[in-house]
C-alpha positions as CSV (number, residue, x, y, z in Angstrom):
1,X,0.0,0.0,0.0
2,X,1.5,3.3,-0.9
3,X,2.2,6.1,1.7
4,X,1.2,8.8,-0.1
5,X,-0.7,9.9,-2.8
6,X,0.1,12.2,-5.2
7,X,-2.4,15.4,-6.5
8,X,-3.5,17.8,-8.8
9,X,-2.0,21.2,-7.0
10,X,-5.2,23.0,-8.6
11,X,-7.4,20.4,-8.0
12,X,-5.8,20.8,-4.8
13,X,-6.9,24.3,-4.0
14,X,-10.7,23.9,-5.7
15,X,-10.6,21.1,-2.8
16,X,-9.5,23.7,-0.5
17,X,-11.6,26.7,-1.3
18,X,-15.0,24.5,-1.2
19,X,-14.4,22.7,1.9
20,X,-14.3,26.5,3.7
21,X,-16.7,28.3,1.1
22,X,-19.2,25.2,2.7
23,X,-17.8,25.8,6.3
24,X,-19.3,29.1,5.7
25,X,-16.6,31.9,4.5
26,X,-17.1,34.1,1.5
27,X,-16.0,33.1,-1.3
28,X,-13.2,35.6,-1.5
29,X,-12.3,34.3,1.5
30,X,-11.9,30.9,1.4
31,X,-9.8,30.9,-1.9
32,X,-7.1,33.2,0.0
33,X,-7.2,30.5,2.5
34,X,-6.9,27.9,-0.3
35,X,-3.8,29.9,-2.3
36,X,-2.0,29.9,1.0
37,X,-2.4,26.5,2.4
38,X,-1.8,25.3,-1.2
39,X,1.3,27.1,-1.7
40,X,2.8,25.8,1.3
41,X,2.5,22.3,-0.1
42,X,3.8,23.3,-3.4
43,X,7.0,24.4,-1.6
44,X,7.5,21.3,0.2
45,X,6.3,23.1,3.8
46,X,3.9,20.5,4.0
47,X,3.5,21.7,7.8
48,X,2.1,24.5,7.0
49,X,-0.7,23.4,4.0
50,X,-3.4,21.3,3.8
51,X,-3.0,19.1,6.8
52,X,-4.2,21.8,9.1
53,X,-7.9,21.9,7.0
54,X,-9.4,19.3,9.9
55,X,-7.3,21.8,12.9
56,X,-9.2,24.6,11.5
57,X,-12.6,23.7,10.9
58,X,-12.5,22.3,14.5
59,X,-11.9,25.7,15.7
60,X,-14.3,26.9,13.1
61,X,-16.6,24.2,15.4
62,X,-15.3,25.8,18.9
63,X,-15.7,29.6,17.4
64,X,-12.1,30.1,17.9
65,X,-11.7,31.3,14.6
66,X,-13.9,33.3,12.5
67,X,-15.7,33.4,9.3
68,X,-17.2,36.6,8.9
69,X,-14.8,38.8,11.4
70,X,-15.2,42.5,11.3
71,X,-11.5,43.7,10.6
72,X,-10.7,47.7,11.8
73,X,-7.9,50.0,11.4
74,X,-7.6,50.9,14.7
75,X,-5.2,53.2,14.6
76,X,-2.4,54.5,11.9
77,X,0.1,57.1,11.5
78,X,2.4,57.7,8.2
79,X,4.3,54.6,8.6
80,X,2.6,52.8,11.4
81,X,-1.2,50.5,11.4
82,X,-2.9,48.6,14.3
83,X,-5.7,46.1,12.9
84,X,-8.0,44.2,15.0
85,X,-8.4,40.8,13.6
86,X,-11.5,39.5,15.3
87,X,-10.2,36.1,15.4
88,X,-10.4,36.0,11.3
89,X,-9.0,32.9,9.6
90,X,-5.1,34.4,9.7
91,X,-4.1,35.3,6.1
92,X,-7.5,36.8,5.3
93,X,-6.1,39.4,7.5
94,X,-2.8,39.4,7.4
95,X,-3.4,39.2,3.1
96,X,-5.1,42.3,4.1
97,X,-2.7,43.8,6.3
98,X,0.3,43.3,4.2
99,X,-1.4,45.4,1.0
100,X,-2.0,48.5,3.5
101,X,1.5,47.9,4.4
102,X,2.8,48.4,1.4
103,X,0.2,51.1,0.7
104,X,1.9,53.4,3.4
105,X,5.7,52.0,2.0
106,X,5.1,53.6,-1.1
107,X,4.3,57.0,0.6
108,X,6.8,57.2,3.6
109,X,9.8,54.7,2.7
110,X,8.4,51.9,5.5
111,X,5.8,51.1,7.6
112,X,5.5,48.5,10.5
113,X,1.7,47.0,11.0
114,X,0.7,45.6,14.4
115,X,-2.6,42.6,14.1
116,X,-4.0,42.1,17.1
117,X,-6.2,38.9,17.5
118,X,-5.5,37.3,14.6
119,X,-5.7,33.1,14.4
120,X,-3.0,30.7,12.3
121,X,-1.3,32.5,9.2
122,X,0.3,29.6,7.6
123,X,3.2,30.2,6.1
124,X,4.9,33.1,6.9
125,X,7.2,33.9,3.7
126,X,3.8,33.7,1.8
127,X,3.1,37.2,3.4
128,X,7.1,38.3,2.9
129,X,7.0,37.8,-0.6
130,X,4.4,40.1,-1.3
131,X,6.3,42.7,-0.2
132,X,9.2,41.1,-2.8
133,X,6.7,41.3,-5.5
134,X,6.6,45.6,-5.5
135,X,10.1,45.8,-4.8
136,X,9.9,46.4,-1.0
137,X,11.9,44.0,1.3
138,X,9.0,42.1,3.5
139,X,9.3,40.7,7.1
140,X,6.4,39.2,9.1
141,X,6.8,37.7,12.5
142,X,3.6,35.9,14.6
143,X,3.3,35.2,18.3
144,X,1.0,33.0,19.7
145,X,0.1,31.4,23.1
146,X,3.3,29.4,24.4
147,X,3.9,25.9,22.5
148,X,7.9,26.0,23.4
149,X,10.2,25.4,26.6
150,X,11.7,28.9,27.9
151,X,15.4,28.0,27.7
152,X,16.4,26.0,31.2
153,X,12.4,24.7,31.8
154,X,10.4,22.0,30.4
155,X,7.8,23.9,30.1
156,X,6.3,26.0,27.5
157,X,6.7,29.2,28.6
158,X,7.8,31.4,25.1
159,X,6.1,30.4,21.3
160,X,8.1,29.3,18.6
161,X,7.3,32.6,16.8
162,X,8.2,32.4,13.1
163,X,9.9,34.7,11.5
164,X,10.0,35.3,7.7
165,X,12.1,38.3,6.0
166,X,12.5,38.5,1.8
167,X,14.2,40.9,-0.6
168,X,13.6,41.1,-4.6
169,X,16.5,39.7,-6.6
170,X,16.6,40.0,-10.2
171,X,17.7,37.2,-12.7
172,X,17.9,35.3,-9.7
173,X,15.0,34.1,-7.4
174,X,14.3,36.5,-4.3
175,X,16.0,34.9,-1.2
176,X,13.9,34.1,1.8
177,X,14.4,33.2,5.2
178,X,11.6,31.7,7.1
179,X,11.9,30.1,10.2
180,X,10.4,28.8,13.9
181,X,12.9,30.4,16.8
182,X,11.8,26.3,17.7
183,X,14.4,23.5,16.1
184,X,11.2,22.5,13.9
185,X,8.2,24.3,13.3
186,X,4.9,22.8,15.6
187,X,3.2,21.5,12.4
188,X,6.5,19.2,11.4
189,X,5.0,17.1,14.7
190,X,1.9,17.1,13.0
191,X,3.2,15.9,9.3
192,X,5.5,13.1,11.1
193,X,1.6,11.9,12.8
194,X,0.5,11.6,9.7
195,X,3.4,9.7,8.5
196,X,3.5,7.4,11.4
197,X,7.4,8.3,12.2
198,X,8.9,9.2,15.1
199,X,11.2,12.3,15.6
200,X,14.6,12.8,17.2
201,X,14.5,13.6,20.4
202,X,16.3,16.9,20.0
203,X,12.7,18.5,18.5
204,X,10.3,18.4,21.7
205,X,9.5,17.2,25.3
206,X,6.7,15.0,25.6
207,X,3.3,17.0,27.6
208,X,5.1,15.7,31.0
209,X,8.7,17.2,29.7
210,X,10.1,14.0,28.7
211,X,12.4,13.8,26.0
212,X,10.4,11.9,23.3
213,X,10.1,10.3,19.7
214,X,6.6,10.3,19.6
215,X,5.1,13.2,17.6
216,X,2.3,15.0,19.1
217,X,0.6,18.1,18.4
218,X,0.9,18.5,22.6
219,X,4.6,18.2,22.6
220,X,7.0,20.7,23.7
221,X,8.9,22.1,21.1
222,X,12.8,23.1,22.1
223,X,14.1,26.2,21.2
224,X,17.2,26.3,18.4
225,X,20.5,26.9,20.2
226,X,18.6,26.7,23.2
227,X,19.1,30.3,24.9
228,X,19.0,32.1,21.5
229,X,16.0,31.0,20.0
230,X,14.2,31.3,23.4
231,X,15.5,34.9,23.6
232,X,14.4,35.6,20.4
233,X,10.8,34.1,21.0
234,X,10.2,36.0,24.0
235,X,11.9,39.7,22.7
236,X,9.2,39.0,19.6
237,X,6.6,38.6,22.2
238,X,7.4,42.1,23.5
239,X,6.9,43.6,19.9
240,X,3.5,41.8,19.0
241,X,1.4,40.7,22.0
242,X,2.6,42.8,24.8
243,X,2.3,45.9,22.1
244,X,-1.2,45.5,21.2
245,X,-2.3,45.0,24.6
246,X,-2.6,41.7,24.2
247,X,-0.3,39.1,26.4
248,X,-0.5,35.4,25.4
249,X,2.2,34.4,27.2
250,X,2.0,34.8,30.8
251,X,-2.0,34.8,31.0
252,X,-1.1,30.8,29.6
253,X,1.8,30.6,31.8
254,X,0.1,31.5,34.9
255,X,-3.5,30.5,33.9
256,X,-5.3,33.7,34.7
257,X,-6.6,34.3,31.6
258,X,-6.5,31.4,28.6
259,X,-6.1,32.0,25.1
260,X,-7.5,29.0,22.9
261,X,-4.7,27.8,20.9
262,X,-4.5,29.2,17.1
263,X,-5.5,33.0,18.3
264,X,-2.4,35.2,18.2
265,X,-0.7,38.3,17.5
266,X,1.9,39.3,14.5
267,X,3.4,42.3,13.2
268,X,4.9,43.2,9.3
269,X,7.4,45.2,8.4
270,X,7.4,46.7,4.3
271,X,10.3,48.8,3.5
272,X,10.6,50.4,0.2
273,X,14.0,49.9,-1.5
274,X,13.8,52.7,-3.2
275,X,13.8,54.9,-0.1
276,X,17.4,54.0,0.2
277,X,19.0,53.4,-3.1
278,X,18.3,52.8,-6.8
279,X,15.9,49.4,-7.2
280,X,18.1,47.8,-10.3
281,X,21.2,48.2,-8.4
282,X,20.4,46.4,-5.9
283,X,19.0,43.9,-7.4
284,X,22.1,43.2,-9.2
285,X,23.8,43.4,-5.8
286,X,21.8,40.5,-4.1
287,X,22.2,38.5,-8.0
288,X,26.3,39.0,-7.1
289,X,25.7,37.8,-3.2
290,X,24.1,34.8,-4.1
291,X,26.3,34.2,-7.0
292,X,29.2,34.6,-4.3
293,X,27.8,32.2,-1.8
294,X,28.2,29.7,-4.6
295,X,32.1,29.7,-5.6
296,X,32.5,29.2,-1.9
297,X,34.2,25.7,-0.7
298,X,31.7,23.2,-0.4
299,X,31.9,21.2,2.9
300,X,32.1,17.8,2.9
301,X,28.9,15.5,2.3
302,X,27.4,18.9,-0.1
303,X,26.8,19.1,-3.4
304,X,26.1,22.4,-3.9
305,X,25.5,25.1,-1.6
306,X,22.2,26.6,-1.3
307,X,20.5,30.2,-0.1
308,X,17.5,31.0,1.8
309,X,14.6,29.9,0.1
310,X,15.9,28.3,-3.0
311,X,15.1,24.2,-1.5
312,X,11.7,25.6,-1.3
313,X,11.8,27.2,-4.9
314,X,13.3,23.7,-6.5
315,X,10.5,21.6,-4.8
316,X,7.8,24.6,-6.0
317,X,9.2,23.9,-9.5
318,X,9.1,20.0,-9.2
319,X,5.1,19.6,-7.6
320,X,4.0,22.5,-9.8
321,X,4.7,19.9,-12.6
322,X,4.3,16.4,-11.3
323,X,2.2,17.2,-8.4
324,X,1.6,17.0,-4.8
325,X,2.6,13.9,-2.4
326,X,0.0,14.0,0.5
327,X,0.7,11.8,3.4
328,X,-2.2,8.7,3.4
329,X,-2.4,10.1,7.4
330,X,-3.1,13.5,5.8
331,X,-5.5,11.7,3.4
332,X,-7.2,9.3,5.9
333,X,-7.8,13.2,7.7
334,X,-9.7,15.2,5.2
335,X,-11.7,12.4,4.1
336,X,-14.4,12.7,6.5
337,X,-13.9,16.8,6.3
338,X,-14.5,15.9,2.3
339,X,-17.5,13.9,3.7
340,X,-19.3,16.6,6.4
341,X,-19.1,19.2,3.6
342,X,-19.8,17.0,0.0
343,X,-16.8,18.2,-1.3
344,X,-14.9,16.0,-4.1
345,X,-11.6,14.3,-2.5
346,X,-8.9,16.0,-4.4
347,X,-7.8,13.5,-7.5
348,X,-4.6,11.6,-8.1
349,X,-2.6,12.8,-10.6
């Protein structure tokens, strides 16, 4: 029996985009949520895609996360926004938040958005790249209740807050870093479920904070390079939840005051290249860099040595053509989602 099964990436997202369109979104909606979670997928961040459709309709279930949210600018200045979320499906808003960001690059050279109350975005570099794609340099960052040990506990105490930054390129493709301050991101726990492997014991403490090899979306992840990436989760913390007036940390931590899972806080950051220096030129300049990093010594046990981003773009390239692989775990999972909503199973290729 096979362990995966390959699909149809737009067969894929029509899959997608009814199973939430039925859930109850708008249209409009549900295929931002589709391009997104899709995407993912097609750049081999399988963590990050379709596998979470069953995770968020069950908070669709609990009301955790919202289908018709009422999104405000609550407040702005030249180069600043703060948007309420209202719990919408993450990047409905931050999709949202990331075009008025560039809106107010384009006038005053940057401009750093706050979303308050916002649920899972996906993948991160998804919302960078927009930026990329008017010649702005993008960086979004998301903090959520805690899901990782604070360096020296076994406890979660500080989220694995991702962080994604990208700059425009030009023959080459636009690097991007995105990245858990956690070894692994959360959702590789998940994907590894739905494999049926285990995981080395360097990713996460079990609930009791036990090392472990059993993936569960309960573990504890560990931070990378222990007091770095815990130091960076929590200084992120300061600059998205404790801005907006909305802690997620120590409420959890402590217990007086809860945050269901999947709500959260993030900020973006656009900056306008042309602010600074001529466009063109540096494009050209980050062509050189990477072209640089390439005549470097390979170390042993590499073949070629590789920038931020580009594994992602070579796997893009290879399912955009041949499609797909879907876990059977992540297959056996949207079935009966396929089944509540008579929606069509998304077809081998």
């Amino acid at each position: 029996m096979p362990n995966q099964l390959l699909v149809d990436p737009a067969d894929l997202t029509r899959f997608t985009t009814e199973v939430f369109e039925r859930a109850g979104m708008p249209r409009e909606h549900a295929e931002i949520e589709a391009d997104v979670l899709v995407w993912a997928n097609l750049r081999g961040v399988d963590s990050h895609g379709v596998l979470r459709i069953p995770w968020y309709v069950k908070n669709i279930d609990d009301g955790v996360f919202n289908l018709n949210p009422n999104i405000e600018i609550e407040k702005e200045t030249a180069a600043t926004l703060l948007i309420e979320g209202d719990q919408a499906f993450g990047p409905v808003v931050t999709v949202y938040a990331m075009n008025k960001t560039i809106e107010k690059a384009r006038e005053a050279g940057v401009c750093w958005t706050l979303i308050r109350n916002t649920t899972h975005q996906g993948a991160m570099a998804y919302y960078s790249l927009m930026a990329v794609e008017e010649d702005m340099a993008g960086i979004a960052v998301v903090c959520s209740p805690p899901n990782m040990a604070t360096f020296g506990s076994k406890g979660k105490g500080v989220h694995n807050s991702p962080i994604a930054i990208a700059v425009p390129a030009g023959e080459r493709n636009p690097p991007v870093l995105d990245m858990a301050t956690s070894v692994v991101a959360g959702g590789k726990l998940s994907l590894a479920e739905d494999k049926g492997e285990p995981i080395p014991l360097d990713w996460s403490l079990d609930p009791q904070g036990n090392p472990t090899t059993t993936p569960s979306f309960d573990n504890v992840l560990l931070p990378f390079a222990g007091p770095k990436g815990s130091g960076l989760a929590m200084m992120f913390a300061t600059l998205s939840n404790t801005m907006v007036a909305n802690p997620l940390l120590e409420p959890n931590i402590t217990g007086r005051a809860p945050t269901p899972r999947g709500v959260q806080n993030s900020f973006l950051v656009a900056i306008d290249i042309a602010a600074f220096t001529d466009v063109d030129e540096y494009k050209e300049n980050i062509d050189r860099l990477i072209a640089a990093q390439k005549t470097l010594p390979k170390a042993e046990g590499f073949d070629e040595i590789l920038v931020p981003g580009e594994p992602e773009y070579l796997t893009q390239a290879d399912r955009s053509q041949n499609g797909i692989p879907l876990p059977i775990g992540t297959v056996d999972n949207l079935r009966p989602i396929a089944e509540r909503f008579g929606v069509e199973m998304p077809r081998p290729v």
